[in-house]
Every structure is written in structure tokens, then in C-alpha cells.
C-alpha positions in Angstrom: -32.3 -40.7 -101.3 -33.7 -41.7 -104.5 -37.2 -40.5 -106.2 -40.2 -42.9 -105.6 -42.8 -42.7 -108.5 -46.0 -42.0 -107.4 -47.4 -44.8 -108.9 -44.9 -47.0 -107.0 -44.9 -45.3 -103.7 -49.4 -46.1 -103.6 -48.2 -49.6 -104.6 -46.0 -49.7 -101.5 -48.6 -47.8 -99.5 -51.8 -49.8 -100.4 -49.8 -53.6 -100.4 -49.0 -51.9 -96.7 -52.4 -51.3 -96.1 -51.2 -48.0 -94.9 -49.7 -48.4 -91.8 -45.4 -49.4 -91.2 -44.5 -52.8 -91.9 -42.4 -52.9 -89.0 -44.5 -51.2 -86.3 -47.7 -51.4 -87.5 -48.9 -48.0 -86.5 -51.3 -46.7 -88.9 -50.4 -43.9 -91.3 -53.7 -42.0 -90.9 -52.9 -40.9 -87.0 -49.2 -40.4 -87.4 -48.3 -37.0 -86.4 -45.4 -37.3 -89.3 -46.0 -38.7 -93.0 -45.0 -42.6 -93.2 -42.3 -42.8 -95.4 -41.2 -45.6 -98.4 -38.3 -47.0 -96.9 -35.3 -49.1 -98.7 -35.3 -52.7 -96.8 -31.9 -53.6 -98.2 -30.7 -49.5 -98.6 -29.3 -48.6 -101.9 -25.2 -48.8 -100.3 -25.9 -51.6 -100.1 -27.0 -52.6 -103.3 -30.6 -52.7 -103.0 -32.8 -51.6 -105.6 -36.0 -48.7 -105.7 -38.1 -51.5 -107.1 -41.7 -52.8 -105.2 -39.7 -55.5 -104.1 -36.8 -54.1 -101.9 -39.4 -51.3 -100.9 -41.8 -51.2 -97.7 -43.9 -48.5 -96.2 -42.6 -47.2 -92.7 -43.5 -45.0 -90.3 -41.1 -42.0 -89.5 -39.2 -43.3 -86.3 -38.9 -46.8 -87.7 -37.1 -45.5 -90.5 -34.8 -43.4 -88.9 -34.1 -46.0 -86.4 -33.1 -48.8 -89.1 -31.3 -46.2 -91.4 -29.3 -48.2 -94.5 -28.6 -51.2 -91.2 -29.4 -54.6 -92.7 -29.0 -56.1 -88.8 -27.6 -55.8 -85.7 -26.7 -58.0 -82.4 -29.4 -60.1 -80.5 -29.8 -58.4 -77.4 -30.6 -62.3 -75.9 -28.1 -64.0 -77.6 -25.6 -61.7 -78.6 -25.2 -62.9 -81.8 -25.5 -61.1 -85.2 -29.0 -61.0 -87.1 -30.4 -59.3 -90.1 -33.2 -57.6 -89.5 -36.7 -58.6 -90.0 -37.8 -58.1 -93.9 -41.4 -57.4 -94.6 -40.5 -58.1 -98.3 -39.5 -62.0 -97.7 -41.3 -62.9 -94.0 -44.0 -62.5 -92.0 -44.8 -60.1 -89.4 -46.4 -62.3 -87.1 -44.4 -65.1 -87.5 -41.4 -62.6 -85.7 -43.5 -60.4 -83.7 -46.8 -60.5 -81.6 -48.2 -57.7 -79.0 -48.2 -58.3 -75.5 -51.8 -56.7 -75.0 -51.1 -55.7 -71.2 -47.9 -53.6 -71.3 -48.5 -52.7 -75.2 -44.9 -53.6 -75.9 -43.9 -56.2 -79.4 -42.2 -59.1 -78.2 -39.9 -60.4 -80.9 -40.6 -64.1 -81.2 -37.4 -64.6 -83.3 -33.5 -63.7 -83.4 -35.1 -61.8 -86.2 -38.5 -60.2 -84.1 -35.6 -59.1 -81.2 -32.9 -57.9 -83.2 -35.8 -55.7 -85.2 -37.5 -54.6 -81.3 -34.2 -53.7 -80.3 -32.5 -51.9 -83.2 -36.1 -49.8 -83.8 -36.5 -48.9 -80.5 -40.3 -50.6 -80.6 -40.9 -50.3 -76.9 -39.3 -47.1 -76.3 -41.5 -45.0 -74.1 -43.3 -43.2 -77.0 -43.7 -46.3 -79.1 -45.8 -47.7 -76.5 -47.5 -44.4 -75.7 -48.5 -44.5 -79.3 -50.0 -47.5 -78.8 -51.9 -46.6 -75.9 -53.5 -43.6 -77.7 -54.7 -46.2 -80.1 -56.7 -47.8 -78.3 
């Protein structure tokens, strides 16, 4: 774990407009602090610059960990996970507003669903207290 600079974590935090970059779930009704999370983790080489940073909430980050991808549970094959840094979230993701559950529009958008557990049975119970 390396130190964020305050300066550097509201950077991350604001450009986030306070809510995870993966999930979306707002940081003002998390039961645990959002977190700055590493998108490429520093084993990996990645730097604690703005640019390899993005704000997550607490069970996305513990779900990607330092992973970088994982399998397409459609196609089997290998992805890298979705980057806020270099793509955007609605190009890979969009909400199915009945069931509340992110539908990964990409290899990317379903490796990312998958690997963070977006429609676990809390994720989506988040969701429905958000409404």
C-alpha cells in the first residue's frame, strides 16, 4: 500500500465525482469509506500518479485486488479489466433498471461484472436502497 497525498487523493475523489468508477455507488451513503484504488497495482508496475489512480468503493476494490483481468465468463477468453483511466463507463456498462443488475456490454463490461461481483446479492440491494 503506498501513501496518497491529500491533495492527490481529492483530485481522484472530485475527477470521480465522488462515487466508484467501477460501480458507481456514491461515496456519501457507503457504509465504508471509498477508497483510491491502483488501476494497474504497483506489482505490476503501475504508478501512484492521478493517472493510474481511480476512486473505488470498498467491495470493488477488494474484489479487483492488484488483477489487471480475468476470463470472460461468455466467451471464456482472457480480458483486462475495464480501466476508468483510459475508457468509458458507459460505453462497457449500462443498468438494467428492472432487476438493478450492470450488464457488461463488452468483453471488457463482463469480465469487470464478473470479477467484481457487481450483481452479487448486496450489490444489487445497494442499489435498491438507492432508489
Amino acid at each position: 500500500m503506498s501513501y496518497i497525498p491529500a491533495a492527490l487523493r481529492r483530485l481522484v475523489e472530485e475527477r470521480a465525482n465522488y462515487q466508484c468508477e467501477y460501480c458507481l455507488h456514491p461515496a456519501s451513503v457507503a457504509f465504508f469509506p471509498h477508497e483510491v484504488d491502483h488501476v494497474i497495482a504497483q506489482k505490476h508496475g503501475g504508478k501512484t500518479e492521478a493517472d493510474n489512480l481511480a476512486f473505488a468503493c470498498w467491495r470493488c476494490n477488494r474484489n479487483k485486488g492488484t488483477d489487471l483481468g480475468s476470463f470472460d465468463p461468455q466467451t471464456g477468453e482472457f480480458s483486462f479489466l475495464f480501466n476508468p483511466r483510459t475508457q468509458q463507463w458507459a460505453e462497457h456498462f449500462k443498468l438494467e433498471e428492472k432487476t438493478l443488475t450492470l450488464i457488461g456490454l463488452t468483453i471488457q463490461g463482463r469480465t469487470t461484472v464478473n470479477l467484481l461481483k457487481l450483481n452479487s446479492d448486496v450489490r444489487i440491494a445497494e442499489r435498491q436502497r438507492l432508489l
